[in-house]
C-alpha positions in Angstrom: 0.0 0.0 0.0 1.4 3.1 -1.3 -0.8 5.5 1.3 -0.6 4.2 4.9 -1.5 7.7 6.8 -4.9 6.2 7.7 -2.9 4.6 10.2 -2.3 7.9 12.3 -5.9 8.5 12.5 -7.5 8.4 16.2 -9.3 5.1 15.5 -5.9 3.3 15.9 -3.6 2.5 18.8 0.2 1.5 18.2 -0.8 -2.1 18.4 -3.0 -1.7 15.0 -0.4 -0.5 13.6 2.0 -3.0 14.5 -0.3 -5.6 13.2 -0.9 -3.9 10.3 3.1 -4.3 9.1 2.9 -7.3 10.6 0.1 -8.8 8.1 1.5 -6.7 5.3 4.6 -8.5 5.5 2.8 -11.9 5.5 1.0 -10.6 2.3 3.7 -9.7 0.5 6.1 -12.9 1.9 3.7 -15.9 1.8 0.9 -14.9 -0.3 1.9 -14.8 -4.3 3.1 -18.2 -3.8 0.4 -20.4 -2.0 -2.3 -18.9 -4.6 -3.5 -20.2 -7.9 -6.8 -19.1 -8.7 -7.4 -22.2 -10.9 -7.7 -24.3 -7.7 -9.5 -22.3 -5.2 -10.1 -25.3 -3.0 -6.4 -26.2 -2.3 -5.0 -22.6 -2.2 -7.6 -21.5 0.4 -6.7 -24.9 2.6 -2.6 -23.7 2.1 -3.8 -19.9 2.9 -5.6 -21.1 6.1 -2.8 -23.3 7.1 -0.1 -20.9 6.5 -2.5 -17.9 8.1 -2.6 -20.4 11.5 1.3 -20.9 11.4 1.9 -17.0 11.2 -0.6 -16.4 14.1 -2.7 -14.2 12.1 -5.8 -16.5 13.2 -5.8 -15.7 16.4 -7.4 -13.0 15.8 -10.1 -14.6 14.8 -10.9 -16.6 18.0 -10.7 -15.0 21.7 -8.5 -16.1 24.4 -8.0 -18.9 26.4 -9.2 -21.0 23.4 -6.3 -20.0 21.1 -7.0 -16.1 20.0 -4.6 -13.4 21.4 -7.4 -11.5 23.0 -10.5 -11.4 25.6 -12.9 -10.6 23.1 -12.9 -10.3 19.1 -10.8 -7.0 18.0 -13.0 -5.4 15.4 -10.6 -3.1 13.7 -8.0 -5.9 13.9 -10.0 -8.1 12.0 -10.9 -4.7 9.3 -7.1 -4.1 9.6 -6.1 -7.7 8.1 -8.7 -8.1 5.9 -8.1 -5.1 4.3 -4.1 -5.9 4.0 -4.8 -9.3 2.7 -7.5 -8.5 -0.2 -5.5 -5.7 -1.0 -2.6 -8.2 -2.0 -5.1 -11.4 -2.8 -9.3 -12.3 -2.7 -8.7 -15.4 -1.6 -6.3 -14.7 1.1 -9.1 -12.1 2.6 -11.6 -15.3 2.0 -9.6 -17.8 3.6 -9.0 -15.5 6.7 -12.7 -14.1 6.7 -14.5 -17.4 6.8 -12.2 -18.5 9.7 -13.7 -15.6 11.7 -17.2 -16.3 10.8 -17.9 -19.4 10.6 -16.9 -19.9 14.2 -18.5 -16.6 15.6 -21.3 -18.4 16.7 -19.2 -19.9 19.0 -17.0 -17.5 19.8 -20.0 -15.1 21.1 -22.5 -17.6 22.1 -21.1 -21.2 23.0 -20.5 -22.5 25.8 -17.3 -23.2 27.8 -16.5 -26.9 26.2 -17.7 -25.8 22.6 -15.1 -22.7 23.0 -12.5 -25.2 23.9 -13.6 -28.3 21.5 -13.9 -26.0 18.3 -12.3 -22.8 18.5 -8.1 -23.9 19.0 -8.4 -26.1 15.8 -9.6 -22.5 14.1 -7.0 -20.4 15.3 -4.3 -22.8 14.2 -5.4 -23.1 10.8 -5.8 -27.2 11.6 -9.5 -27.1 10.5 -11.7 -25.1 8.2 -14.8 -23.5 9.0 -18.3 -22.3 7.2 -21.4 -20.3 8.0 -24.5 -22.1 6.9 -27.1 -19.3 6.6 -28.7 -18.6 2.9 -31.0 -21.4 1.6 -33.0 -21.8 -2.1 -35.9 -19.5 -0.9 -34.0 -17.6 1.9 -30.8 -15.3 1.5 -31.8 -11.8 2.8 -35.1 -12.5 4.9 -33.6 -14.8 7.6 -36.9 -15.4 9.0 -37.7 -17.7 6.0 -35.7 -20.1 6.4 -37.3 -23.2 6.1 -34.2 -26.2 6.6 -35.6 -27.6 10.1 -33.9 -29.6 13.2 -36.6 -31.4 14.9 -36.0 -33.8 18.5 -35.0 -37.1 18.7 -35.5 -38.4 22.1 -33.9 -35.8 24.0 -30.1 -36.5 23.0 -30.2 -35.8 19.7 -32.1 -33.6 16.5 -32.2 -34.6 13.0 -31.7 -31.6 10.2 -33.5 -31.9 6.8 -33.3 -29.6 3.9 -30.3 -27.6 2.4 -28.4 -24.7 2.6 -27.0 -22.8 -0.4 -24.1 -20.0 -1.6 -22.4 -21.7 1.7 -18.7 -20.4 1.3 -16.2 -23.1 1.9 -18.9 -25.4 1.3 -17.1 -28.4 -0.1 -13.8 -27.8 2.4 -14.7 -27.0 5.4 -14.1 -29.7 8.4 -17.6 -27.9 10.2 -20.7 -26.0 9.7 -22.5 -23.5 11.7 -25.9 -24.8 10.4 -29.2 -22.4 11.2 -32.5 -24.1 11.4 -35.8 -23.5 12.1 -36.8 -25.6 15.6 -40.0 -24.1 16.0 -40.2 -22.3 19.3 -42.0 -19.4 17.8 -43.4 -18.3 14.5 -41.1 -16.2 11.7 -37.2 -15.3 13.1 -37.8 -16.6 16.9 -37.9 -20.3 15.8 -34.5 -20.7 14.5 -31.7 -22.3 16.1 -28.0 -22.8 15.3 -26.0 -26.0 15.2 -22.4 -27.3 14.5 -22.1 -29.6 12.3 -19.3 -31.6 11.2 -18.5 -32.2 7.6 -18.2 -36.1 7.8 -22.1 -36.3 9.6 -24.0 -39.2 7.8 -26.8 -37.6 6.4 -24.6 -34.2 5.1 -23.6 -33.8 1.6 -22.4 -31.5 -1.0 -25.2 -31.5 -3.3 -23.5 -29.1 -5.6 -20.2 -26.9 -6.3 -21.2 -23.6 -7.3 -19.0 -21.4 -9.4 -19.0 -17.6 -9.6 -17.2 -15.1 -11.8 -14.2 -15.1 -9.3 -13.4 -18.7 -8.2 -13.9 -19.4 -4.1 -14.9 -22.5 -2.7 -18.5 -22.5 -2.8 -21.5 -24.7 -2.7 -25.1 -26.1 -1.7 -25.6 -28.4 1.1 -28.3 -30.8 1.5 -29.1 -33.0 4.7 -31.3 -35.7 4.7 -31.4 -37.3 7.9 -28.6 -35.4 9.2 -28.6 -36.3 13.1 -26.8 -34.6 15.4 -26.2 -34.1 19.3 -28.3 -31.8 20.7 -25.1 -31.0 22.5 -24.0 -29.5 19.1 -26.3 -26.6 19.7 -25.3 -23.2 20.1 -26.8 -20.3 22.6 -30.7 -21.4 23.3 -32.9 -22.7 21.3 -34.9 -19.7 19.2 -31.8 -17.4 19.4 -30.8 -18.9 16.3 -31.9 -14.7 14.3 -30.3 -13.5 17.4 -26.9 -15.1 16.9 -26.6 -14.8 12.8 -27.6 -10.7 13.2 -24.9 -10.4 16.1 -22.3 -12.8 14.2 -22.8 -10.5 10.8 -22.8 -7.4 13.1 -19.3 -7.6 13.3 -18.3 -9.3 9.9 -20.4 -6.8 7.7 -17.8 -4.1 9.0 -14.9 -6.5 7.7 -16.9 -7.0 4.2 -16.4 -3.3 3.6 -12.9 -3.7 4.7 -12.2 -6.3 2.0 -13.5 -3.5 -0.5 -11.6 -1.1 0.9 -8.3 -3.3 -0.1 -9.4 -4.2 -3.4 -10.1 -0.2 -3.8 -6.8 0.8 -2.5 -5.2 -1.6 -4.7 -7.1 -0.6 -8.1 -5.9 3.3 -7.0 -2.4 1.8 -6.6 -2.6 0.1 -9.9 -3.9 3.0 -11.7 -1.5 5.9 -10.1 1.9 3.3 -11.7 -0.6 3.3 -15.0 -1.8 6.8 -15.4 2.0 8.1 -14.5 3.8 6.0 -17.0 1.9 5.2 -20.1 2.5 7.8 -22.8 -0.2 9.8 -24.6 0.1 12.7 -27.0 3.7 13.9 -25.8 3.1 13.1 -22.4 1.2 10.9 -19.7 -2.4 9.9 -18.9 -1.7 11.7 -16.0 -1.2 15.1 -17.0 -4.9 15.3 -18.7 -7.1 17.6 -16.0 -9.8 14.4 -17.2 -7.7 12.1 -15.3 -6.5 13.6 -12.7 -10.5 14.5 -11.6 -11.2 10.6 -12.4 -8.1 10.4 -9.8 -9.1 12.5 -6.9 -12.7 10.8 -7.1 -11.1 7.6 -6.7 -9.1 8.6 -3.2 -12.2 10.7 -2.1 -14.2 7.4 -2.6 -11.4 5.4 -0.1 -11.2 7.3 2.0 -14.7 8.1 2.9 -15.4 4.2 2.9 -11.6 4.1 5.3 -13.8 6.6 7.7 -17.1 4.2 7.4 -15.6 1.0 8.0 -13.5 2.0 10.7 -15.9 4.3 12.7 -18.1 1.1 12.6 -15.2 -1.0 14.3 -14.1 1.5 16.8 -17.6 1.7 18.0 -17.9 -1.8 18.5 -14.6 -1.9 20.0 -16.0 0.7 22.7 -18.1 -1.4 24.2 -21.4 -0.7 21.8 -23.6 -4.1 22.5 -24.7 -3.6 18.5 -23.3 -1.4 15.9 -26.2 -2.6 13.1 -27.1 0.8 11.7 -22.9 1.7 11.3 -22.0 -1.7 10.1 -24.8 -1.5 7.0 -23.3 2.2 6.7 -19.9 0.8 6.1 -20.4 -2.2 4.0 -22.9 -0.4 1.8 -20.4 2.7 1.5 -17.1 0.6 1.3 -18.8 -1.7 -1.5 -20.3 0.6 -3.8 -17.3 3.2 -3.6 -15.1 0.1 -4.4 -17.4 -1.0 -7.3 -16.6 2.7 -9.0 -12.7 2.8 -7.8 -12.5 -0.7 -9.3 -14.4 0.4 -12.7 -12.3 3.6 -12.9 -9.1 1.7 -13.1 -10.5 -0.8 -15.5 -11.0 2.8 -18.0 -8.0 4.3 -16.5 -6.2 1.2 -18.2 -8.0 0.6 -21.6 -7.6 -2.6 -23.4 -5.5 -4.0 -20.4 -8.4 -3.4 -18.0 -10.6 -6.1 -19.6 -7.7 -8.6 -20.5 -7.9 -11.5 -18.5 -5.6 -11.9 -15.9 -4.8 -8.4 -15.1 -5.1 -6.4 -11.9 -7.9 -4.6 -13.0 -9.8 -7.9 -14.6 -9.2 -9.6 -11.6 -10.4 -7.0 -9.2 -13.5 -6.2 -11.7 -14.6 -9.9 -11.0 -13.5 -9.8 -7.2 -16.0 -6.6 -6.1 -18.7 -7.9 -7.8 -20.2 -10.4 -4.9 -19.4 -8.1 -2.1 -22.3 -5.7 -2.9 -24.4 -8.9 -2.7 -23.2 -11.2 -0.1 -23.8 -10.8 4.0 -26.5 -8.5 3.1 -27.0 -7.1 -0.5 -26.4 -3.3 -0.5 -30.5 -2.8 -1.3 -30.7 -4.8 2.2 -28.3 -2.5 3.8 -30.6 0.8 2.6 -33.3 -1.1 4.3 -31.2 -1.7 7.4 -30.5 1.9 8.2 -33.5 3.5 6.9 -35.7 1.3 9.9 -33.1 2.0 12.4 -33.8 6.0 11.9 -37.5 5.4 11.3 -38.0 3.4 14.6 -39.6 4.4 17.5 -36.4 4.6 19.9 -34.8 7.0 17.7 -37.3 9.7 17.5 -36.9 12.5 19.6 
């Protein structure tokens, strides 16, 4: 990263910024060789295995259970996902799921599921997934319609499937969320671990998008499980998914905000060396206002994402209205940053392969996933309109 002043700003203390060089070094060290984006599936198990040797994974997880703090660093986690897409998308993926797909049980479980599941995360020894979206159900959680229902009182059996599951196809254990009944609409749901080798569990499809990560759709059909592999209560299934994505939405917009730093990167080396009418690109007033619109567009999305972590990090029980502010912002600014660039560079924008290609393909899925940005406008425009905000 060419500009790292952000890193003076009052969000951060000296340890953010240590970590910061610290993952930045990992990046540029490790990363270029352990991915190959014609085989997703085995880079992200090197990245996850190479992220758990470094340490970086521990900030994922709380302490004792392997993490190197109490409770889960917000801006830490913004901090290294930001660094790591900035150098690769699947070294932000492999990192990211990590984190969520065990925040369930890092916020909600209990003392032995902490210390059964959670070590195995944070030392990159087992791969984990977040089993939310289903056929009929992606942004309206309270659809969901895959159900656990008792057997005896030891066990529950899952049925139906679960879609879009990143990692799906790799990881070694789902977070599953079903509905259980206890109340109508998003008080019914409950969430489960479950691990990958579970008679009844398979990989009913592998599902490939425009930029390759392991993804796919789950189906379980008979799929019994102890009810011991339950986490929180049951019914606070909505409850743990909105607290879980509470804190990874902020990190969603700091993934954009590294593949937007990066596209400005790519295009200041462009605009400054490729030769145009006696000159360069980027002595045309045209570009240089394509250029400023590009850094105000990080760093306003620098300012969202990491006011939304700093608020969490003070303590803020929920930071829902700031964390839809910052993935929406950081998303859709990255979306034009990353188009600019693909201009910026012409014919070597849309050549396969390229920075700019690859970004161009990257951005794409973060305005939809963990909350499509038309979801987000929805999200903050009920938490002015209700009643507890009105003066």
């Amino acid at each position: 990263m060419t500009d790292r002043s952000f890193l003076a700003w009052p969000f951060f203390e000296q340890r953010h910024r240590d970590l910061e060089a610290e993952v930045l070094a990992f990046a540029r060290n490790e990363v270029p060789a352990l991915v190959d984006h014609h085989d997703p599936d085995q880079s992200c198990r090197k990245l996850v295995a190479a992220l758990g040797d470094s340490g970086l994974l521990r900030h994922a997880v709380t302490a004792p259970y392997g993490g190197r703090a109490e409770k889960l660093d917000v801006r830490s986690l913004c901090l290294i996902r930001e660094t790591l897409a900035y150098a690769d998308g699947l070294a932000d993926f492999a990192f990211a799921m990590q984190g969520l797909g065990t925040g369930p049980v890092t916020l909600f479980g209990t003392e032995e599921q902490k210390r059964r599941w959670l070590p195995p995360i944070a030392q990159g020894k087992a791969i984990s997934a977040f089993a939310l979206s289903e056929p009929e159900a992606g942004s309206d959680v309270a659809a969901l319609a895959c159900t656990a229902r008792p057997d005896g009182n030891e066990h529950v059996v899952i049925e139906g499937e679960k879609t879009w599951i990143s990692n799906g196809g790799i990881a070694d254990r789902y977070v599953v969320f079903c509905r259980t009944g206890e109340a109508p609409g998003a008080r019914g749901l409950s969430a489960f671990m479950v691990e990958a080798d579970t008679p009844g569990l398979s990989i009913a499809e592998r599902i490939e998008t425009i930029s390759p990560h392991p993804l796919a759709r789950l189906h379980f059909d008979n799929c019994r499980i102890p009810i011991g592999n339950r986490i929180g209560k049951g019914g606070e299934g909505f409850k743990i998914a909105m607290s879980v994505l509470d804190i990874f939405r902020s990190t969603v917009g700091a993934a954009a905000l590294g593949f937007a730093r990066r596209a400005l990167d790519e295009a200041l080396i462009h605009v400054s060396s490729r030769r145009l009418m006696g000159g360069v690109l980027a002595d045309l007033q045209m570009v240089q206002g394509q250029i400023a619109d590009m850094a105000l567009d990080v760093d306003a999305s620098a300012l969202m994402v990491y006011r939304a972590a700093w608020t969490k990090d003070q303590g803020a029980e929920r930071i829902t209205r700031e964390a839809a502010m910052a993935k929406f912002t950081a998303t859709e600014a990255a979306q034009r940053v990353i188009d600019t660039a693909v201009q910026l560079f012409g014919g070597l924008g849309v050549k396969s392969g390229t920075r700019p290609e690859q970004l161009y393909r990257e951005i794409r899925a973060l305005r939809i996933y963990e909350g499509a940005s038309a979801v987000q406008k929805v999200i903050i425009a009920r938490s002015l309109l209700s009643p507890t905000t009105k003066a």
